[in-house]
N, C-alpha and C positions, 0 to 999 in steps of 0.2 A: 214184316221185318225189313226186308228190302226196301220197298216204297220209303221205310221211316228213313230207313240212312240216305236212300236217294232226295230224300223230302218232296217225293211227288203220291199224288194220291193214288190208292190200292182197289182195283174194281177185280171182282170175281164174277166172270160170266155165268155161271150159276143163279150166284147170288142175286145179281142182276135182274134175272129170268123170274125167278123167284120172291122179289119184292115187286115186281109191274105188272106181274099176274095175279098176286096175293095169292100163287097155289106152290107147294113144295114141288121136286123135280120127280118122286116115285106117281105121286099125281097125277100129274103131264103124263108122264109115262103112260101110265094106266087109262086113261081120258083118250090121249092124241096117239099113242103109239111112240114109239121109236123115231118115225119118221116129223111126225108132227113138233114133238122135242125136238128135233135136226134144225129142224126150217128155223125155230124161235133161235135156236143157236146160234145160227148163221145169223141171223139179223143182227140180235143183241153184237156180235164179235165184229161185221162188218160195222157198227157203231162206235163201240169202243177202239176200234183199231183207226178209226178217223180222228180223233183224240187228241192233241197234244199231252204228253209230258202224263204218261199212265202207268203203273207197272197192273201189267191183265194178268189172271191166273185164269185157263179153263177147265174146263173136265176133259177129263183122258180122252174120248173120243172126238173132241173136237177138228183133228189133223186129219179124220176118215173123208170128211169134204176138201175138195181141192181148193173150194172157194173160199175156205179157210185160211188153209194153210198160206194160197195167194197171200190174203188180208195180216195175217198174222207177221208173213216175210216182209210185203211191202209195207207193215202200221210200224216197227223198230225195230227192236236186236229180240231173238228168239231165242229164251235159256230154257232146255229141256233139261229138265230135273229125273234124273234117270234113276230108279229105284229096281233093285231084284226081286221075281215074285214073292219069295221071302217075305221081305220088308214090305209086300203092298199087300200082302194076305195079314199080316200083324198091324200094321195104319188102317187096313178097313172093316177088322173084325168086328167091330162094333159098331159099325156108322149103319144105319138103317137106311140112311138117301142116296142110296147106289140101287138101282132096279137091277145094272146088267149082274150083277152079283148075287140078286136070291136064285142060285142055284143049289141044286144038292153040294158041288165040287167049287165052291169059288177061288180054289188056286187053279187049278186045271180051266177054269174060265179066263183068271189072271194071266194063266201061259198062254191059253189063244190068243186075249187080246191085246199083248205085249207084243207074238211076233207080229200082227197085223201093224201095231199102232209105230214101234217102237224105228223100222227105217221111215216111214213119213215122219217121224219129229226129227230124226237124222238129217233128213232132207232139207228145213228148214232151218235147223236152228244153228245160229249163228254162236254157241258155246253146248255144250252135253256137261255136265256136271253131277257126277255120282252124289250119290246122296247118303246111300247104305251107311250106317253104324258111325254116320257124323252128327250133331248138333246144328239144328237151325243155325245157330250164330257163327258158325264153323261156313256151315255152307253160304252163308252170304257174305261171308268176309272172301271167300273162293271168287264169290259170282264177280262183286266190284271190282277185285282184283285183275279178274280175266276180263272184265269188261275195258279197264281201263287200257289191254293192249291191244285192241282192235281196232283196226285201222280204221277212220273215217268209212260213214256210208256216204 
């Protein structure tokens, strides 16, 4: 939705991962590890982040590499979409292609890896934008807006 009003094109590092391997991300998981899906990560985002004119979305754990986070600061402007475990225990109740979530507790999974995750996307990103209990079209009318007051990089 972003990308369309931006009228630049929308790549999902996932996604990414996921069609030039022809395998899903529980797979990799399963296959490579954790670790193994990190390294693809990294690449795939160090790629897209050399890019001109992209809006990237990636998986929550992406900002746990520094090499990331680097990429991500210096590729453009970094909008962390901030959700309360709430909201991310209700968006991922159903989604079967989350590995780190078949747990017995996946809110109490959600709590751990909020506070790990949630000051490194602080760190980077150049807007925080609440997301809880708005409409997609809400929140990007938020995003453009704030984007538009931000000083020159």
């Amino acid at each position: 939705m972003l990308a369309k009003e931006l009228r630049l094109p929308f790549k999902d590092s996932d996604k990414e991962i996921e069609l030039r391997t022809g395998a899903n991300i529980p797979w990799i998981f399963d296959k490579e590890g954790e670790p193994g899906f990190r390294d693809r990560e990294q690449a795939m985002i160090a790629e897209l982040c050399a890019s001109d004119g992209v809006v990237l979305a990636t998986g929550g754990g992406a900002v746990m590499r520094d090499e990331n986070r680097q990429a991500l600061h210096a590729g453009g402007r970094v909008v962390y979409l901030h959700a309360s475990v709430e909201q991310q225990v209700g968006r991922t109740a159903r989604d079967r292609n989350r590995p780190l979530l078949r747990t017995a507790d996946p809110a109490k999974t959600l709590r751990d890896l909020l506070a790990i995750r949630d000051p490194l996307y602080r760190e980077i990103a150049d807007l925080v934008i609440e997301t809880d209990e708005r409409p997609p079209r809400m929140v990007v009318l938020d995003i453009l807006e704030r984007l538009q007051q931000l000083p020159p990089r």
